[in-house]
C-alpha positions in Angstrom: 74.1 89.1 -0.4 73.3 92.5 1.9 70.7 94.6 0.6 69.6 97.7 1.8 66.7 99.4 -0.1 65.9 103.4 1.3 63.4 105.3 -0.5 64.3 109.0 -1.4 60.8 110.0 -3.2 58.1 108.3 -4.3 59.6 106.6 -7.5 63.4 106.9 -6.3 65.3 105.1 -3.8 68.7 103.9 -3.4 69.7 100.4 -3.1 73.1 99.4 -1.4 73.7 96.2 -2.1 77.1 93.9 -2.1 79.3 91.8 -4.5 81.0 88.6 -2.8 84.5 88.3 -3.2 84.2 84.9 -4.6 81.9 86.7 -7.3 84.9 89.2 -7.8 88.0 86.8 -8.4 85.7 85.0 -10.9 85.0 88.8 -12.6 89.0 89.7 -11.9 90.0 86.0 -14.0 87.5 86.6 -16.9 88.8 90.4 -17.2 92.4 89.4 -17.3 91.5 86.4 -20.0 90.5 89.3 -22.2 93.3 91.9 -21.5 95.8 89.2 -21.6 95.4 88.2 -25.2 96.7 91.9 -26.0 99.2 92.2 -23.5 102.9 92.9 -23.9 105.2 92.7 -20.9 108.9 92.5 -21.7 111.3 89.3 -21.7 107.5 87.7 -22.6 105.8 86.8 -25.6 102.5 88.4 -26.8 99.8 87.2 -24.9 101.5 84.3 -22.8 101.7 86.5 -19.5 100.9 84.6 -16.5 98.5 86.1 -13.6 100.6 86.0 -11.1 103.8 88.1 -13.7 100.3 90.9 -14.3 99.7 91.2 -11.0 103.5 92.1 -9.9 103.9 94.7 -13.1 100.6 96.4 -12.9 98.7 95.7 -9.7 95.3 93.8 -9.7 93.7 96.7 -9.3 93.8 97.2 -13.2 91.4 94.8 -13.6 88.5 96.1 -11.2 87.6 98.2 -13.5 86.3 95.6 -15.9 85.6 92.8 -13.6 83.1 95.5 -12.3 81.5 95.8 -15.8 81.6 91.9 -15.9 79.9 91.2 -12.5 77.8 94.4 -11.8 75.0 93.4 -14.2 74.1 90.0 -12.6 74.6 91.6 -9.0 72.4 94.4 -9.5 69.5 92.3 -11.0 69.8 89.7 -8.1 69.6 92.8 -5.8 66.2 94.3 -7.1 65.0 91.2 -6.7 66.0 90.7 -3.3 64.8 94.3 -2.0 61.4 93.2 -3.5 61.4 96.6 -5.9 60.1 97.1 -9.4 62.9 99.2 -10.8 62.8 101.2 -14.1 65.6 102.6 -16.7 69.1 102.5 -15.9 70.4 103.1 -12.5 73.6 105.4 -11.6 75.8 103.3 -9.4 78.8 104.6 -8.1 81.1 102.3 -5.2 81.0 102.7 -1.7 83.7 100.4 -0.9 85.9 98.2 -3.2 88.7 96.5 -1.0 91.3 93.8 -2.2 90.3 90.7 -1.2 87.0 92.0 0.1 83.4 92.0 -0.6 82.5 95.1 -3.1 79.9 97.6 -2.1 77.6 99.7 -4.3 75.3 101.8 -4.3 72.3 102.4 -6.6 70.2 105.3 -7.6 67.1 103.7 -9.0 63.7 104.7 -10.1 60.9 102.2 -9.3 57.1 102.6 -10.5 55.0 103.8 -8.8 52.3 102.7 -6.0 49.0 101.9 -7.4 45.7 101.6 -4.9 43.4 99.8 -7.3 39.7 101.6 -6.9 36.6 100.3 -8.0 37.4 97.8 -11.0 34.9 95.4 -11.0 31.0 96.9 -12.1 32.3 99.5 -13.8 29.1 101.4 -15.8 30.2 101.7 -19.3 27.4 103.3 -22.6 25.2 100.8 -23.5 26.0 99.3 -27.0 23.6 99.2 -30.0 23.9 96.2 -32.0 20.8 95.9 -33.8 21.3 96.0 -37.7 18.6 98.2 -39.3 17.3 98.5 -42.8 19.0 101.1 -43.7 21.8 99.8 -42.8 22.0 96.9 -45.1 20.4 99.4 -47.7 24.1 101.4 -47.3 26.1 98.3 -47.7 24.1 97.1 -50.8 24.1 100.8 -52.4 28.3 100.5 -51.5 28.4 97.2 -53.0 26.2 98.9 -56.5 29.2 101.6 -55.8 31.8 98.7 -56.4 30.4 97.4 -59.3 29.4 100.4 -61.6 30.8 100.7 -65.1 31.6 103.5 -66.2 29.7 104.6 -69.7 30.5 107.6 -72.0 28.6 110.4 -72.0 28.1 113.7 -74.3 26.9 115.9 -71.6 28.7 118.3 -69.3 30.9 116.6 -66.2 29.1 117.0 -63.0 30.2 115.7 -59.9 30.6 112.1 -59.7 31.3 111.6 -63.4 34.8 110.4 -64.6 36.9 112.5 -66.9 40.7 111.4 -68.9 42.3 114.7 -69.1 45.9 115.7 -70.4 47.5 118.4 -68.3 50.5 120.4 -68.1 50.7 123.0 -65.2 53.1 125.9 -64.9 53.9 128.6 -62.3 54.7 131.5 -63.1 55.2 130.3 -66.6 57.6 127.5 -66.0 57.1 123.7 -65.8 57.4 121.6 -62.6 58.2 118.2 -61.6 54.9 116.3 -61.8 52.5 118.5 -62.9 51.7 117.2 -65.9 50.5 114.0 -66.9 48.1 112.2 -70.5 45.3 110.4 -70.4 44.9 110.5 -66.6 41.4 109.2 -65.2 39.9 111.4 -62.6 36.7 110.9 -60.7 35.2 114.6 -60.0 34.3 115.1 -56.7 37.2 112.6 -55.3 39.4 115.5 -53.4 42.4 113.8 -55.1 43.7 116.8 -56.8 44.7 120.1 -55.2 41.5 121.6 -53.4 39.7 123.5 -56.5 41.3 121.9 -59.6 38.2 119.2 -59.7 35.5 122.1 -59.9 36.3 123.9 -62.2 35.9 120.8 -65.0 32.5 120.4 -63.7 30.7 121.9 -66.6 32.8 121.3 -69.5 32.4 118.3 -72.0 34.6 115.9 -74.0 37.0 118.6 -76.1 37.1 120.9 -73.8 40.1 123.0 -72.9 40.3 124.5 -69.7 42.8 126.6 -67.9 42.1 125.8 -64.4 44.0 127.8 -61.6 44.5 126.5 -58.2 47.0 127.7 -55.2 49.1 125.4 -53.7 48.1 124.4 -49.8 50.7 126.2 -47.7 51.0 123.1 -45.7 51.8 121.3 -49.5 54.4 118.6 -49.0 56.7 119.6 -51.7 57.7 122.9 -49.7 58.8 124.6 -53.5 55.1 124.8 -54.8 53.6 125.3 -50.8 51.8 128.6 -51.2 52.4 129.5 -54.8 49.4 129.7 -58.0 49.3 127.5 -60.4 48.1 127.3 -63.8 47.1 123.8 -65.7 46.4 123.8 -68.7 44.0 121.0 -69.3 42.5 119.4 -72.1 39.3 116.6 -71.7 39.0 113.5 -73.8 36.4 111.5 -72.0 33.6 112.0 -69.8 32.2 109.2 -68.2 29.6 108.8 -65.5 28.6 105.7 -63.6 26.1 103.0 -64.5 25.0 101.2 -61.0 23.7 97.8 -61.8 19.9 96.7 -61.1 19.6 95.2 -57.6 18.3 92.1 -58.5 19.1 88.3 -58.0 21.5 88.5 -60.7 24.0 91.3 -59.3 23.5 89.5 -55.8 25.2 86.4 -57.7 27.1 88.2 -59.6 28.9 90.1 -56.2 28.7 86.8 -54.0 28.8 83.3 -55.5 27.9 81.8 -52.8 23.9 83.2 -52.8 21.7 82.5 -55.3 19.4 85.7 -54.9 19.3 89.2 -53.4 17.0 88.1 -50.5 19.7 85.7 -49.5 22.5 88.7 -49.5 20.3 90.5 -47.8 20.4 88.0 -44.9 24.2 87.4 -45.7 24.8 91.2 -45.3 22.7 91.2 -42.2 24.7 88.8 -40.3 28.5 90.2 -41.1 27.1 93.2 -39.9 25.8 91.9 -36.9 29.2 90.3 -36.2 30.6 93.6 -36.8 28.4 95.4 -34.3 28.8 93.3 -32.0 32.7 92.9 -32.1 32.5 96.9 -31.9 30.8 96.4 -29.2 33.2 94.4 -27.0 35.7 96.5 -27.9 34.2 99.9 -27.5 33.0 97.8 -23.6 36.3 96.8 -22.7 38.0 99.7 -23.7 35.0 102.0 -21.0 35.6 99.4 -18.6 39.2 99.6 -18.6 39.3 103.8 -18.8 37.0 103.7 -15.6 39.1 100.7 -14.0 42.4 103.5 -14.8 40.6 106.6 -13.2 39.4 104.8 -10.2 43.3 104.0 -9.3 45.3 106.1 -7.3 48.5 106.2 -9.2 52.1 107.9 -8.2 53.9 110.2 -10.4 55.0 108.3 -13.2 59.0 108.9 -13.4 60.1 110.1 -17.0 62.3 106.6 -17.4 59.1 104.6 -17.7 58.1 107.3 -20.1 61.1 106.5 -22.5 61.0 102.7 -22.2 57.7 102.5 -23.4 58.5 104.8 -26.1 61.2 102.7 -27.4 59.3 100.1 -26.6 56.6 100.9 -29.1 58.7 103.0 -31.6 60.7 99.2 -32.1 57.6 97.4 -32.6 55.9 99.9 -35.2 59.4 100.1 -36.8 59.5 96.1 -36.5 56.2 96.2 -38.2 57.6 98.0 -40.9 60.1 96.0 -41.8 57.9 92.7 -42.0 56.7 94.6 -44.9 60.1 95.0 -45.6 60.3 98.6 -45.4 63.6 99.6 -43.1 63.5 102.5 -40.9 65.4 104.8 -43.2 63.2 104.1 -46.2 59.8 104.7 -43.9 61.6 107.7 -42.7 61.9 109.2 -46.3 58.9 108.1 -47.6 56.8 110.2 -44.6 59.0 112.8 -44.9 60.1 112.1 -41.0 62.7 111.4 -38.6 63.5 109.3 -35.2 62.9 111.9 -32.6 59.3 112.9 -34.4 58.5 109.4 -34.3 59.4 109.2 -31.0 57.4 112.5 -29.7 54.2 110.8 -31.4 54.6 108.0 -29.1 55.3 109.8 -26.0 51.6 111.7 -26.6 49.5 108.5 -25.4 52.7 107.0 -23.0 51.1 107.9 -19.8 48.2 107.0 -20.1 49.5 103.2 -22.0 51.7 102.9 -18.6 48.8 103.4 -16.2 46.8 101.2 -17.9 49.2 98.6 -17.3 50.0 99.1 -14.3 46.7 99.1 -12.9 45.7 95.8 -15.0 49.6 94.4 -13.2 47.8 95.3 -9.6 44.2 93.5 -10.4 46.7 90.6 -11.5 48.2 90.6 -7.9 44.8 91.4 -6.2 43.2 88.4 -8.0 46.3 86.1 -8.2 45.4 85.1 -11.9 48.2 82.6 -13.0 49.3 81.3 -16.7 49.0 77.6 -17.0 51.3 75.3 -19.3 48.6 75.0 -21.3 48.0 78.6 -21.7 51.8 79.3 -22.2 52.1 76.9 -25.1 48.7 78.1 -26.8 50.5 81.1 -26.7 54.0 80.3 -28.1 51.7 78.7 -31.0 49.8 82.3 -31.7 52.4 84.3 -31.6 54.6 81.6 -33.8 51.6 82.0 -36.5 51.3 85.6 -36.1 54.8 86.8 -36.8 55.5 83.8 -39.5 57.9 82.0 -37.2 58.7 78.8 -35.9 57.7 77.7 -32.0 61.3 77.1 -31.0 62.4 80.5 -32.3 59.4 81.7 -30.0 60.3 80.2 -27.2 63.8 81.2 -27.1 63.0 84.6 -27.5 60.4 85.1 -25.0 60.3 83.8 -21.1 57.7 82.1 -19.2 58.0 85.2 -17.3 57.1 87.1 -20.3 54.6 85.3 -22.0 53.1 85.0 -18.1 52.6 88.8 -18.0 51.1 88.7 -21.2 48.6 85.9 -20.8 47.7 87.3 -16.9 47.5 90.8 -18.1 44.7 89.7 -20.4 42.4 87.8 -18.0 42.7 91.1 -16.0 41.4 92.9 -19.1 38.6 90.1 -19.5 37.4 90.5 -15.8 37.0 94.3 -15.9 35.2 93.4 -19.1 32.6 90.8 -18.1 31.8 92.3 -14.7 31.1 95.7 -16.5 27.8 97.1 -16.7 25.8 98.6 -20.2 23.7 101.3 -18.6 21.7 104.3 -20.9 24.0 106.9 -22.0 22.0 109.5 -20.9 21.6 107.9 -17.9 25.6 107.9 -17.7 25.6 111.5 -18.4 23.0 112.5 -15.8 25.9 110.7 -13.3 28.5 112.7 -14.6 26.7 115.9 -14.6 26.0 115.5 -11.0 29.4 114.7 -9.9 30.7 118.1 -11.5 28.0 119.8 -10.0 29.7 118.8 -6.4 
């Protein structure tokens, strides 16, 4: 195969490359299988012309057409690969020469990605993580935990923030009923911002047999756009208030919250290590995510060329939408229920795009630098993961994805983990001193 690769700009070239003619006749046989099954040609029958009858009525040159469709995908791939280039989205090709009995020649606008020059990547200075648990900090979970546990117990005295109140009510605007304003017997916690900003004040103060005529405006940002803006009235009528009893912290609520301790001393250490394991898995992250952002900015990266933009939006508007529909909620449903559409989805994605491309891209390059490989081993660990992950079997897995694939993956990852582990926890302030006197240069 002759390929010719000539650069027009930084992420654009063209690539002239050629089709054998032995790659042709096989294209030019599988087109006229198809067209021949549809054919008619008179003095014979439907679909029973020969090549040689097609060739005399119409001319072979019918078929280049869609022997060029057939052949062209197979031809192009093989010539990227040859020309060594890492080309993105879908090329325009147009012919340069397509001869009868001849090799084919096309040519190829293509966008590539662009040059990286990998900076610093290994030492990167990243905030130094906390991961001490303190008192207090196992005093919050316990006081949550109380929080989980309360019972709620009648009481005669006015609501006040906090407390719980059943209510019937029946709003109006502007006299007349609307869908879903009213409601009996409803439980509402005071203080819980689940109603319309204002509607939960003004039944702080009252008590059980109460009536209350609470007014509230509509958010002009509202999601039912026919109330957005407009006064409401509700006329509201209190059964119940209730306010919460939190339970002595003693060895018996620590049993009765965990079974698997015997008294509160013993959730106290319990609590203390899950939050420990917490920290310190915030930690790693919040590390490698530093160590990765200053790995990025140290790069010299090209333009990046709006087709890379758009794959990786579809790329990550099919996964969340795949996501979706493991819960088993389809596109159109999700789209309805948010009140959304394709093309907002899609200009969510393409907010972050960037930034998700040049992180990979520099992670690709320390992958070359370093020449981390995937071993066997690694590959089939990871065909097992991803089989338990998604609720599939291996095989499936494996047909889907290529070693190629699932190389890039696993590679892409030890890249990640070296940034990490050579990174270095230094004082934020001392961090911020740094970066106060680069601006000042």
């Amino acid at each position: 195969m002759s390929v010719k690769w000539e650069k027009t700009g930084k992420t654009s070239g063209e690539l002239t490359f050629d089709i054998s003619k032995d790659e042709i006749k096989l294209g030019l046989d599988q087109a006229f299988r198809r067209v021949k099954k549809n054919l008619r040609v008179p003095g014979f029958r439907k679909g029973h012309v020969s090549r040689v009858i097609f060739d005399q009525y119409y001319g072979e040159e019918a078929l280049y057409d869609d022997a060029l469709n057939l052949v062209l995908p197979n031809a192009y791939d093989a010539a990227v690969k040859e020309a060594g280039i890492a080309a993105v989205g879908q090329p325009s090709i147009e012919p340069v020469s397509i001869e009868k009995g001849k090799d084919w020649t096309l040519k190829a606008t293509v966008a590539v990605e662009p040059e990286v020059e990998l900076g610093e990547y290994k030492g990167i200075e990243v905030p130094k993580q906390n991961t001490r648990v303190y008192a207090k900090d196992i005093d919050a979970e316990l006081e949550k935990r109380r929080e989980q546990n309360a019972e709620l117990v009648l009481k005669k005295d006015k609501a006040e923030k906090g407390d719980t109140v059943t209510i019937d009510y029946k709003g109006t605007i502007d006299g007349k009923e609307f869908d879903g304003g009213s409601a009996e017997n409803y439980s509402l916690e005071l203080g819980s911002d689940t109603f319309i900003p204002g509607f939960e004040d003004q039944l702080v103060g009252h008590e059980a047999g109460d009536d209350v005529d609470v007014v509230v405006t509509f958010p002009e940002n509202y999601g039912a756009k026919d109330l957005a803006g407009k006064e409401a009235h509700f006329a509201t009528k209190i059964h119940e208030v209730k306010s919460k009893q939190l339970p002595e912290l003693d060895d018996e609520f620590a049993k009765d919250v965990d079974d698997s301790v015997e008294t509160l001393d013993e959730l106290k250490e319990k609590i203390k290590k899950e939050l420990k394991e917490q920290k310190e898995s915030e930690a790693a992250d919040n590390i490698q995510e530093a160590a990765i952002e200053g790995a990025v900015a140290n790069a010299k990266i090209d333009e990046i060329p709006d087709a890379m933009i758009q794959d990786d939006v579809t790329t990550q508007l099919n996964q969340y939408l795949g996501n979706m529909q493991r819960q088993g909620i389809d596109p159109q449903t999700f789209y309805k229920l948010t009140n959304t559409n394709e093309q907002q989805l899609r200009s969510q994605f393409a907010v972050n795009a960037a930034e998700r491309i040049k992180t990979n891209l520099v992670l690709e390059a320390i992958v070359k630098k370093e020449d981390l490989k995937a071993t066997k081993e690694e590959i089939d660990e990871e065909i097992k993961n991803l089989a338990s992950d998604y609720n599939m079997d291996e095989k499936t897995v494996r047909n889907t994805l290529s070693d190629d694939m699932l190389t890039h993956d696993i590679t892409v990852r030890k890249a990640m983990d070296l940034v990490t582990d050579n990174a270095k926890q230094v004082a934020k302030a001392k961090l911020e001193e740094k970066e106060s006197e680069k601006a000042d240069k």
